[in-house]
C-alpha positions, 0 to 999 in steps of 0.5 A: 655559890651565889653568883652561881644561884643567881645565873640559875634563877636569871636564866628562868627570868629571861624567858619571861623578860618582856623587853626581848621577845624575839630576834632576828641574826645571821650564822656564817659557819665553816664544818671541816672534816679531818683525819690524822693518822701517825704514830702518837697522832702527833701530825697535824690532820689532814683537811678530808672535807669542808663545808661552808654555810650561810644560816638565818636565825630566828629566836622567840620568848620563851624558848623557840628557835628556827634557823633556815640554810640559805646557802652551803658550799662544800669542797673534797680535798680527799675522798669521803662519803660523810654525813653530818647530823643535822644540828651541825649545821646550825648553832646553838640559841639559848646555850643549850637550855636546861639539857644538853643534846649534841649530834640530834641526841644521838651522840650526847643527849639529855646531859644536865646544864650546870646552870639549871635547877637541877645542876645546883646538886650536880656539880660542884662549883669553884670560882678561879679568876676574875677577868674585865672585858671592855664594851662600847657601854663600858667595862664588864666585870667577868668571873671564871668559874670551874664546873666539876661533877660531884659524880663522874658515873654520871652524863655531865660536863667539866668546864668553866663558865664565865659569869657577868657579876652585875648581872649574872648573865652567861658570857662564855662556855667552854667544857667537856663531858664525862665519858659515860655522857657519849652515846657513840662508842667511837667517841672520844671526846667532844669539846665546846665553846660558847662566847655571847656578846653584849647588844644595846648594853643588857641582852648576852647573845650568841656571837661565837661557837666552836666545837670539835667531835673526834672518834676513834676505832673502839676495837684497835688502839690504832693511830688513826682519829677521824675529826669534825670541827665546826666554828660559827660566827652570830652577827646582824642582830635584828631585835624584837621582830615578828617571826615569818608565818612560813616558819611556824610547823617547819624543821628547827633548821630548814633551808638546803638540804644538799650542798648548792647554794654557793651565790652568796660568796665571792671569793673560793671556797680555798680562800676562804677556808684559809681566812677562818683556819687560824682560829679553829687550829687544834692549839684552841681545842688543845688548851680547851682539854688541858684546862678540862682535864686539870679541872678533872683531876685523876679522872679520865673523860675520853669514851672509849672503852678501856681495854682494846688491842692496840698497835702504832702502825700497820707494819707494827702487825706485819713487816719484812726486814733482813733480820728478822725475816717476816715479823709479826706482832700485837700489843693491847691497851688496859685503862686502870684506876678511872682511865688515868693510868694506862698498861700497853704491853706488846710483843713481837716474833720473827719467822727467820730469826726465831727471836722474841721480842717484847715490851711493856709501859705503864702511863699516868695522865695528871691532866698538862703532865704525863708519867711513863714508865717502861722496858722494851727488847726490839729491832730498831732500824738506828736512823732518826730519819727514815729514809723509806716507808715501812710499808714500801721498805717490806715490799722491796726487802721481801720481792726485791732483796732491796732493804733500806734499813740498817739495825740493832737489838735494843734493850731499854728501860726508861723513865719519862716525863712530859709537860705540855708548856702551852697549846703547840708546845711540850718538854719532855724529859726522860733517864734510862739505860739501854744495851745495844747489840748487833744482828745479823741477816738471817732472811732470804728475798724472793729475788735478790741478795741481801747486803749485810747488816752492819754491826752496830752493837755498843755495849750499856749505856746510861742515857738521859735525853731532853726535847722541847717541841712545837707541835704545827698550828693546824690545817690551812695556815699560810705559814707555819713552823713546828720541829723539835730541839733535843739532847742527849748524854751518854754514860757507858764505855765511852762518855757522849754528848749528841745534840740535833734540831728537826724543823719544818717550815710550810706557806702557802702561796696561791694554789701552791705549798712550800715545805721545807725540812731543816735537820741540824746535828752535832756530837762528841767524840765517843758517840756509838755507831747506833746513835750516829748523827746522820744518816742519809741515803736511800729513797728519801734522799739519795735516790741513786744510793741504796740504804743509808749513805753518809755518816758522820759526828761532826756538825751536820745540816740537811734542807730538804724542801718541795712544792706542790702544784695542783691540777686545775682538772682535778683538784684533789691531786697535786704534782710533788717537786722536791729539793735537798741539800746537806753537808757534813764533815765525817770524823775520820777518812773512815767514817764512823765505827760501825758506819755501813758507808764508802770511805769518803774524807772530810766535808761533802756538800750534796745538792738535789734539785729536780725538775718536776717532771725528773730527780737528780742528785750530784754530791761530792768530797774532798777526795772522791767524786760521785755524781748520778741521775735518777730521773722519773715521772712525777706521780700524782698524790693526794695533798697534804693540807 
């Protein structure tokens, strides 16, 4: 298209424009480095490492450019060793030039610029919106154009780019590369944002940069990803100056070469990372992927290989629970058809049982929209709300005869669909059937007994369930809310509505975090054993009740919150304190079918407020009183941030 021509030949114009042949500015940049783990990797990262810098940037005609490290700060908030290449801690001068290189070329290297000669037969061009920016020198006509690929086996990108009409000149860059771009296999992708701005009214320079670089084991499709996220923001532009002679023949970025230089800033590194996180949250990137991934069509862009083992967790490859005894499984994962369509089977035996089970999925990605469809035979612990880790939950079932929780065979077939609404915020809609049976303990502890497993089987129900959930904004916000709002019905021997809200509030407050779990639940008459409504108990709640305790169909409400305090001696440890309360109203003096519980009548309201230093839990009922103390060392644990 035309504009696009001209953008081509007004980037070979620039670098023989007299009027600007040099310039002089400051980059103040963050680089974090994170880590999210968990099952679907839907929990926000946890901040590992970050690193503050302070670079003076030196630009000269045609294409030359310096950067100089005056100062750079860095802050573990958990235990790393990482490196980052070089061309991290600066930014980019002249938009990458003709070729694009990103990790000193050993991530990403020689990928064709879409405005360069030769990107005018590489890519195909589509204009999808016009935009107006104001300016102090008036207002900017701005149009938006997609950039895809004409062949995706080639290193190139997908983006848009944002084009002055009048002048041609680059105002913004935001894209990703094809897979075959990523030189590290463990890439799995890299997104990058570009913004310039417009100085005395003709030259679009740099103003702001953001770019993110996530790897992923290649052998295991584990929920693990490890993330480098850098945001820079260009200011005090100085025009037409002489570069220093100590430049000439020196690194393309000079200056520190370790972390040391912190006597450029005032205020601490916590703070100031608090400042600047909003803007570099995964909701920016997020919409950065949906936007490419629509551009992309039916084509996948993550670079890792398309067939590799895969497993949701650790206890996925081992655990121990009365039922099944010592379970061992292992699933895979086979990218068909350019990586949009993904088969994940699985299966699983138990050692004391001597039961199979299995499961299969098959997923399309159309980009903000996903298709699944699948069928499972598997174990369940029944309680949305897990009441110990199953790491720890094997531990004490295998040694101590302690298993916390309580199950059911499932046999599921399901259709699911979900759309992301926005960058936090996603519906998901599914229609299946399911047949639930009861089990029964077939395992022996090292020491101990085993209690029974209650018999939870329901028979086959028709099921259709629908969730809208708000994902967290990201690391180091001083507020933040995200949770899930859900409904299900229920068609089988008898008929069930179950509705149930989770949401989890943070803010932070000095050194100090504030986490706040809300649980809100409400069903019918009719509704099965293992779909009751609330189960609590066991070593997230009731510390001095073992398993889940409490059962019932009627409205229910828990709040369970903590606050964390950090050690001035060391601090990448915090002390956890924890709050909880909760009501329920049980539907009979007997509970629930099926409810592995003590008979307990109508409305119990239960309060947990520890000190830090110890942890009690006092509940009680209308006719029945209980009351315990459970009191234990706070521990130290790595925060949360």
């Amino acid at each position: 298209m035309t504009l696009v021509r001209r953008a081509v030949d007004r980037r070979v114009a620039v670098q023989a424009d007299s009027s600007l042949t040099s310039y002089r500015a400051r980059a103040h940049g963050f680089l974090f480095f994170l880590a999210q783990v968990g099952e679907g990797l839907a929990q926000p990262p946890k901040l590992v490492k970050a690193d503050q810098l302070e670079v003076e940037v030196y630009w000269q005609a045609p294409n030359h450019s310096k950067q100089v490290i005056l100062g750079w700060r860095d802050g573990a908030f958990l235990p790393t060793d990482i490196n980052y290449h070089r061309d991290h801690l600066g930014i980019v001068t002249n938009n990458f030039g003709n070729v694009i290189r990103i990790g000193e070329g050993d991530e990403v290297r020689d990928v064709v610029h879409p405005l360069s000669p030769a990107g005018l037969t590489a890519y195909d061009f589509a204009l999808t919106d016009s935009i107006a920016i104001r300016t102090a020198q008036g207002e900017v006509t701005v149009h938006q154009i997609a950039v895809r690929p004409r062949s995706f086996d080639r290193p190139l990108v997908v983006g848009t780019l944002y084009l002055d009409v009048a002048t041609a000149e680059l105002v913004r860059f935001r894209f990703s590369f094809t897979p075959p771009s990523y030189l590290d296999r463990q890439l799995e992708d890299i997104s990058v944002v570009l913004e310039n701005a417009l100085y005395e009214g003709r030259f679009w320079l740099p103003y702001r940069q953001e770019v993110e670089i996530r790897r992923r084991a290649i052998w295991l499709d584990f929920p693990a990803r490890g993330i480098i996220r850098g945001r820079w923001e260009i200011d005090g532009y100085d025009m037409n100056v002489p570069w220093p002679p100590e430049l000439v023949g020196s690194p393309a970025i000079g200056g520190l070469v370790h972390p040391g230089g912190d006597s450029l800033w005032t205020e601490p590194l916590d703070q100031a990372i608090a400042g600047v996180a909003q803007p570099v949250n995964r909701q920016d990137m997020e919409s950065l992927r949906a936007e490419v991934e629509r551009i992309a069509g039916a084509r996948a862009l993550a670079g890792l290989p398309s067939q590799r083992l895969a497993t949701g967790s650790l206890s996925d490859i081992a655990h121990v629970n009365r039922v099944q005894g010592l379970a061992l499984g292992i699933g895979g994962t086979f990218a068909l058809t350019s990586g949009r369509l993904q088969l994940r089977p699985a299966v699983g035996y138990g050692t004391s049982d001597h039961r199979w089970l299995a499961s299969l999925s098959a997923g399309w990605n159309f980009g903000a929209t996903q298709l699944q469809v699948s069928g499972s035979r598997r174990i369940s612990d029944f309680s949305d709300v897990p009441v110990i880790a199953p790491l720890l939950n094997s531990f004490t079932s295998q040694e101590a005869g302690q298993d916390y929780g309580d199950y059911v065979l499932l046999t599921a077939a399901d259709l699911t669909v979900a759309h992301r609404l926005g960058g936090r915020t996603s519906l998901r809609g599914s229609i299946g059937a399911e047949e639930s049976q009861s089990v029964t303990v077939q395992a022996s502890p090292a020491n101990g007994t085993y209690r029974p497993n209650p018999a939870l089987g329901s028979g086959s129900y028709g099921v259709a369930r629908l969730e809208l959930e708000q994902a967290s904004g990201g690391i180091a916000l001083r507020h933040d809310l995200q949770g899930q709002v859900s409904l299900e019905l229920g068609d089988g021997p008898d008929n069930y509505v179950r509705a149930a809200a989770h949401g989890v509030w943070t803010a932070r407050f000095g050194g100090s975090e504030l986490q706040s779990t809300l649980d809100l639940a409400a069903g019918s008459n009719g509704l099965p054993p293992h779909r009751a409504l609330c189960w609590v108990g066991g070593a997230r709640w009731l510390e001095n009740h073992s398993g889940h305790t409490a059962a019932g169909k009627w409205p229910w409400v828990a709040w369970n919150g903590g606050s964390k305090y950090r050690c001035p001696l060391c601090p990448s440890a915090h002390t956890p304190r924890r709050d909880s309360i909760w009501w329920w109203r049980r539907s009979s003096p007997r509970g629930m079918r099926g409810a592995p519980t003590s008979r307990c009548p109508g409305r119990r309201p239960t309060a947990f407020v520890p000190s830090p230093a110890s942890r009690s839990s006092c509940s009680c009922g209308s006719s029945d009183w209980k009351r315990g103390l459970d009191c234990a060392m706070a521990g130290w644990a790595s925060p949360s941030m």
